[in-house]
TIBARO-481336 format. One record per residue (C-alpha): residue in one letter; y negated, z, x. Coordinates in steps of 0.1 Angstrom, whole numbers. Last residue first. Example, Ala and Ser with C-alpha at 12.3 -4.5 7.8 and 13.67 -1.06 7.14 Angstrom:
% residues 2
<bakol aa="S" north="11" up="71" east="137"/>
<bakol aa="A" north="45" up="78" east="123"/>
This chain:
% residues 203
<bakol aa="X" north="-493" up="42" east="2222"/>
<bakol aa="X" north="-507" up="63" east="2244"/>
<bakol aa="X" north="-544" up="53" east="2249"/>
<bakol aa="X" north="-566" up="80" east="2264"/>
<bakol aa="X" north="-605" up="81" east="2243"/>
<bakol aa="X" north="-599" up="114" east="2235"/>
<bakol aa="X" north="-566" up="129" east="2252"/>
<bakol aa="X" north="-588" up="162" east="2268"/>
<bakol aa="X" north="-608" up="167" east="2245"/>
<bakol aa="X" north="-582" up="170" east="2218"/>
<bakol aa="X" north="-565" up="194" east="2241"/>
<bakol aa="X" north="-596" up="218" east="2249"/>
<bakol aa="X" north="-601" up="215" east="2211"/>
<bakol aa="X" north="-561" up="222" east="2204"/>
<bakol aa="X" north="-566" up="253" east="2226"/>
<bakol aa="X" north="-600" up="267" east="2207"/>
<bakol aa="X" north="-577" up="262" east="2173"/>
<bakol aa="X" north="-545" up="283" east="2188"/>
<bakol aa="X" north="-516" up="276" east="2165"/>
<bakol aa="X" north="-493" up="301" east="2157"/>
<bakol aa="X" north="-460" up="298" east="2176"/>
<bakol aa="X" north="-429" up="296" east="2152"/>
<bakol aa="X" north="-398" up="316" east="2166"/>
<bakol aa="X" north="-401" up="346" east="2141"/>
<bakol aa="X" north="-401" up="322" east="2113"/>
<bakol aa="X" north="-362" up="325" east="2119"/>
<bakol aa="X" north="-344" up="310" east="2088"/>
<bakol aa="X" north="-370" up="285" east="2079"/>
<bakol aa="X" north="-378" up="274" east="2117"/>
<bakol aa="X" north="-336" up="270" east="2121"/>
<bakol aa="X" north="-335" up="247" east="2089"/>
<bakol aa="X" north="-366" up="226" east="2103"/>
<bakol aa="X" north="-347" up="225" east="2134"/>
<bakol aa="X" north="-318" up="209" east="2113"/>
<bakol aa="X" north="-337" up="183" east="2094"/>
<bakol aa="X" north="-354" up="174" east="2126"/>
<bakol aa="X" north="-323" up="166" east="2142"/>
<bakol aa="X" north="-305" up="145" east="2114"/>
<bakol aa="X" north="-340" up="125" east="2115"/>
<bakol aa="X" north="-337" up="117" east="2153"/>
<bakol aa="X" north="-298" up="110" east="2147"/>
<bakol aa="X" north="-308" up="86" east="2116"/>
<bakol aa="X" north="-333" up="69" east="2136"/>
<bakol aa="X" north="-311" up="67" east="2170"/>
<bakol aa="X" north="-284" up="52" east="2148"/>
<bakol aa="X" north="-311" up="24" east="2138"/>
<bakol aa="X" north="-315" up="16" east="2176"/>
<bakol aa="X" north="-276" up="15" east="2184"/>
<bakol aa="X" north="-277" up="-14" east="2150"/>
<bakol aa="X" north="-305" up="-31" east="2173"/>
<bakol aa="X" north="-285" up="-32" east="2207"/>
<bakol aa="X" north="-260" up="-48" east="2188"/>
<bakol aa="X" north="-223" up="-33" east="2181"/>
<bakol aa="X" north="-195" up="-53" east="2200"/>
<bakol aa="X" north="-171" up="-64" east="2186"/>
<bakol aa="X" north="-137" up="-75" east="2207"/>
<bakol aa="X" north="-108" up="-98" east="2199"/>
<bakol aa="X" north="-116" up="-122" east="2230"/>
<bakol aa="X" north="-134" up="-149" east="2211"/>
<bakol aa="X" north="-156" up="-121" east="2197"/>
<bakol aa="X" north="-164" up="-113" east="2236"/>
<bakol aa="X" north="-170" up="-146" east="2242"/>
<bakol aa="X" north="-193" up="-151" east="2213"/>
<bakol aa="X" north="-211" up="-117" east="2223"/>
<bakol aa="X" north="-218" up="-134" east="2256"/>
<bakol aa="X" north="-231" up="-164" east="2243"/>
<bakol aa="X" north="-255" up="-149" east="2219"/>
<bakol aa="X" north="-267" up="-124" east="2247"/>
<bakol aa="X" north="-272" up="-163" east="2275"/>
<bakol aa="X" north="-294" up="-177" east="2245"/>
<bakol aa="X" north="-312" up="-143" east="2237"/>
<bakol aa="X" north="-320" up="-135" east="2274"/>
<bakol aa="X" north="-346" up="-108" east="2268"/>
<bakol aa="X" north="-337" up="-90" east="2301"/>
<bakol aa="X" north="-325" up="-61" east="2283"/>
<bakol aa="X" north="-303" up="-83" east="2257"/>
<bakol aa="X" north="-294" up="-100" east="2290"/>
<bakol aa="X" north="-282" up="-68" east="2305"/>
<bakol aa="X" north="-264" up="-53" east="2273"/>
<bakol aa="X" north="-241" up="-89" east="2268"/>
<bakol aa="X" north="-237" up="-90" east="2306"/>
<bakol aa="X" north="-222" up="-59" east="2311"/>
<bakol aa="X" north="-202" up="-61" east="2280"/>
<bakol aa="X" north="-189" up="-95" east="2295"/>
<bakol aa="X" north="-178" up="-78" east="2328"/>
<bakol aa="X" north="-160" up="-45" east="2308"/>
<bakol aa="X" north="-143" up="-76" east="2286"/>
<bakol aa="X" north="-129" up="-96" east="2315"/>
<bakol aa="X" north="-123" up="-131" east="2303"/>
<bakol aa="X" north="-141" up="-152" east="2329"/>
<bakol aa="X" north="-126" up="-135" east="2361"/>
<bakol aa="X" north="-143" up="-149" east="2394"/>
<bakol aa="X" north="-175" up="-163" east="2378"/>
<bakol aa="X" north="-180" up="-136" east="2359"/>
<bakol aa="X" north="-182" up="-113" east="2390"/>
<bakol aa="X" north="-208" up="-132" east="2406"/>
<bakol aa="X" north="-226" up="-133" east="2370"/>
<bakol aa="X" north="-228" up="-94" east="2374"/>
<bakol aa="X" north="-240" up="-98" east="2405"/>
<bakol aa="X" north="-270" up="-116" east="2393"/>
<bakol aa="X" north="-273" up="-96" east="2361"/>
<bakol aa="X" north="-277" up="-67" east="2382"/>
<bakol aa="X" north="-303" up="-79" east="2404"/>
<bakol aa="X" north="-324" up="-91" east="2374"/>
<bakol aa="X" north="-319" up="-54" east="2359"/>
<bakol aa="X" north="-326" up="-36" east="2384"/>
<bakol aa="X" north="-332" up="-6" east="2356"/>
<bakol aa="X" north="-314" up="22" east="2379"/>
<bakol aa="X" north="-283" up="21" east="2357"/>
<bakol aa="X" north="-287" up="-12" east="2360"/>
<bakol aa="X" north="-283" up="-13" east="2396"/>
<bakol aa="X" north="-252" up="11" east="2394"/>
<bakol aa="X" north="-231" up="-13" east="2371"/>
<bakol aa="X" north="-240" up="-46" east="2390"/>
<bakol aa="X" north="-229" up="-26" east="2417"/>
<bakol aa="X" north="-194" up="-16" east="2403"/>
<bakol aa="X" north="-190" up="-53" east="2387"/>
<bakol aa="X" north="-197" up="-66" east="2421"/>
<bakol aa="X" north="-174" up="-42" east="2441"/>
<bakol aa="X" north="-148" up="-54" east="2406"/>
<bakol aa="X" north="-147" up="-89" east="2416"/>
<bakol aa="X" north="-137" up="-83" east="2451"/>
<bakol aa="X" north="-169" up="-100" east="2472"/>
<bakol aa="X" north="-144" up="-99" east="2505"/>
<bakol aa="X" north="-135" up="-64" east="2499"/>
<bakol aa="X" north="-150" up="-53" east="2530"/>
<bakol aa="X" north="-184" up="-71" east="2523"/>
<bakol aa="X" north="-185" up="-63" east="2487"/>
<bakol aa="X" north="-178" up="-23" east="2494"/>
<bakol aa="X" north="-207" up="-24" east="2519"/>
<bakol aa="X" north="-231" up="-41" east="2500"/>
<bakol aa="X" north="-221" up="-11" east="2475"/>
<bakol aa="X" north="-229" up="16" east="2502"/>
<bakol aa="X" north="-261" up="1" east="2516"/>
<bakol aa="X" north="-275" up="-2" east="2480"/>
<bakol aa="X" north="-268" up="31" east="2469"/>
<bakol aa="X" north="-280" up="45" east="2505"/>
<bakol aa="X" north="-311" up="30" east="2497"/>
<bakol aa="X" north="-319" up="39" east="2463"/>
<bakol aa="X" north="-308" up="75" east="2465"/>
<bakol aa="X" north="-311" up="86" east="2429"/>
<bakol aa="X" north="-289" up="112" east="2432"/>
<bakol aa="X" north="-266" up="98" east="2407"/>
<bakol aa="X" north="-269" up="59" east="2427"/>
<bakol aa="X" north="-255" up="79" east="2455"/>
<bakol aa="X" north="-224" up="92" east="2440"/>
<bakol aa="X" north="-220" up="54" east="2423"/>
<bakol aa="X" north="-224" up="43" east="2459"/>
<bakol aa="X" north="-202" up="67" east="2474"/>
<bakol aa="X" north="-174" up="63" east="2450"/>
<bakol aa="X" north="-177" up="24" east="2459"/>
<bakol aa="X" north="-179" up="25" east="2495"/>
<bakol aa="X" north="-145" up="48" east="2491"/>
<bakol aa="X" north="-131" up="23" east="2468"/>
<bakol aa="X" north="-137" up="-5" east="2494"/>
<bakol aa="X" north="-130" up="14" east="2521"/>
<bakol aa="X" north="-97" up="18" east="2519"/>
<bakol aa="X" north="-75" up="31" east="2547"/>
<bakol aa="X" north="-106" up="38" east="2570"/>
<bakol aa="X" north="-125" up="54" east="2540"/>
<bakol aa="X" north="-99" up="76" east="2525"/>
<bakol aa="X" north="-110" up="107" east="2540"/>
<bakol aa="X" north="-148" up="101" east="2536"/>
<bakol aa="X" north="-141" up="93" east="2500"/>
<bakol aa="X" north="-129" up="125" east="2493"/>
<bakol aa="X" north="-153" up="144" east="2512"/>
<bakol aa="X" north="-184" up="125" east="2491"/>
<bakol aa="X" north="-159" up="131" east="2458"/>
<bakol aa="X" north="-161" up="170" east="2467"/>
<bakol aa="X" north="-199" up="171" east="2473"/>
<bakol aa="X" north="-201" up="151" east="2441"/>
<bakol aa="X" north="-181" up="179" east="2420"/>
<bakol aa="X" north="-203" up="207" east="2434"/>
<bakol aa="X" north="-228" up="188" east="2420"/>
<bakol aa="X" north="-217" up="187" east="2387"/>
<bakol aa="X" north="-208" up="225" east="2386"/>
<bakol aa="X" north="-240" up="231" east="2393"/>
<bakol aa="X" north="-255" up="213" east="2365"/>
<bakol aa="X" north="-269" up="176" east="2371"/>
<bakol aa="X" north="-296" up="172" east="2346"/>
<bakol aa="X" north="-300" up="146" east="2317"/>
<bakol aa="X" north="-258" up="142" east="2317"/>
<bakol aa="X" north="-248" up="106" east="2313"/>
<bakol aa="X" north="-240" up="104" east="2350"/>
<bakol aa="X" north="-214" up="132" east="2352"/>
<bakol aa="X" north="-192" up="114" east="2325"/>
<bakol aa="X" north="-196" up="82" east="2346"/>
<bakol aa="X" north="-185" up="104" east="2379"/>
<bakol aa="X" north="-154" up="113" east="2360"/>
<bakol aa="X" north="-146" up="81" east="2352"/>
<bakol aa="X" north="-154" up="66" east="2391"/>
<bakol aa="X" north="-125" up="98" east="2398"/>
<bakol aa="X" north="-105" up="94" east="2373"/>
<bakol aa="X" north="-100" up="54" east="2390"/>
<bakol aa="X" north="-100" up="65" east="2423"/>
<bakol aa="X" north="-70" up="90" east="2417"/>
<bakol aa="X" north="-49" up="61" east="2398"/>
<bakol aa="X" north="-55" up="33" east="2423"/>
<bakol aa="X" north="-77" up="4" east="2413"/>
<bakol aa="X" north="-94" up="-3" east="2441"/>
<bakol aa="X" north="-61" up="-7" east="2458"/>
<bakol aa="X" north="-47" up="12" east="2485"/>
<bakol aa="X" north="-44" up="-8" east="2518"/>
């Protein structure tokens, strides 16, 4: 049996994670998951595990809840709870804010392998999630003990500032240099609006 781990499977689960970062899928994206569901219908008598895997990552894209769960339960069964099926799924429920569930199979695959940093970096961003400040303390501890910072949650949060405020600076230079694109205001359209949002809490 081919290991999880092969080459080809591994671009492929990286190529996937590139795909899932993106806000939309483009069309070239999903012409790409149409190729890895083939792919990983060929190689799923000779190893399923990576194949159930590829499929639930595909799945967990296209926000298919149930089919994402039904593939990576699969991938755990036939690998016999393999350490990385559990870190995959743990991977793919958080993506889709399970967070409770993902820290739970998360900690399945802690358990097997203590000193895998990808595992502990799962753990460290769920239980900053979950508000786990004992069990995020720890984790970070054990990733330091490993040789590896991480950056808090926090200091991400204060890059977001600056990045918001780098953004506005530079639409603010495009509105100056093309007044063309402002839209004037329409007063009897911000009353309709205003009456609209009275009273309606969104903060």
């Amino acid at each position: 049996m081919q290991p999880a781990h092969a080459p080809k499977y591994k671009n492929i689960v990286a190529d996937l994670n590139e795909i899932d970062s993106q806000f939309d899928l483009e069309g070239g994206s999903v012409f790409k998951l149409n190729r890895y569901k083939n792919e990983a219908k060929k190689i799923i008598q000779n190893n399923p595990e990576s194949a159930y895997i590829i499929l639930g990552i595909i799945a967990c894209i296209e926000n298919d809840i149930t089919m994402m769960h039904k593939y990576h339960k699969n991938a755990i069964i036939c690998s016999g709870e393999s350490t990385h099926s559990l870190y995959q799924y743990s991977c793919s429920l958080a993506t889709q804010g399970f967070y409770n569930e993902a820290y739970e199979y998360s900690l399945k695959a802690y358990d097997k392998t203590k000193e895998d940093r990808l595992i502990l970096i799962q753990l460290l961003c769920i239980s900053y999630n979950l508000g786990l400040d004992e069990k995020y303390l720890f984790y970070k501890k054990s990733l330091q003990k490993l040789g590896f910072e991480f950056k808090d949650p926090n200091e991400f949060l204060e890059d977001d500032d600056d990045f918001i405020t780098e953004t506005i600076t530079a639409v603010d230079k495009v509105l100056d240099a093309n007044p063309q694109m402002i839209v004037e205001q329409v007063p009897s359209l911000e009353a309709f609006v205003d009456e609209l949002v009275e009273g309606v809490d969104i903060s």
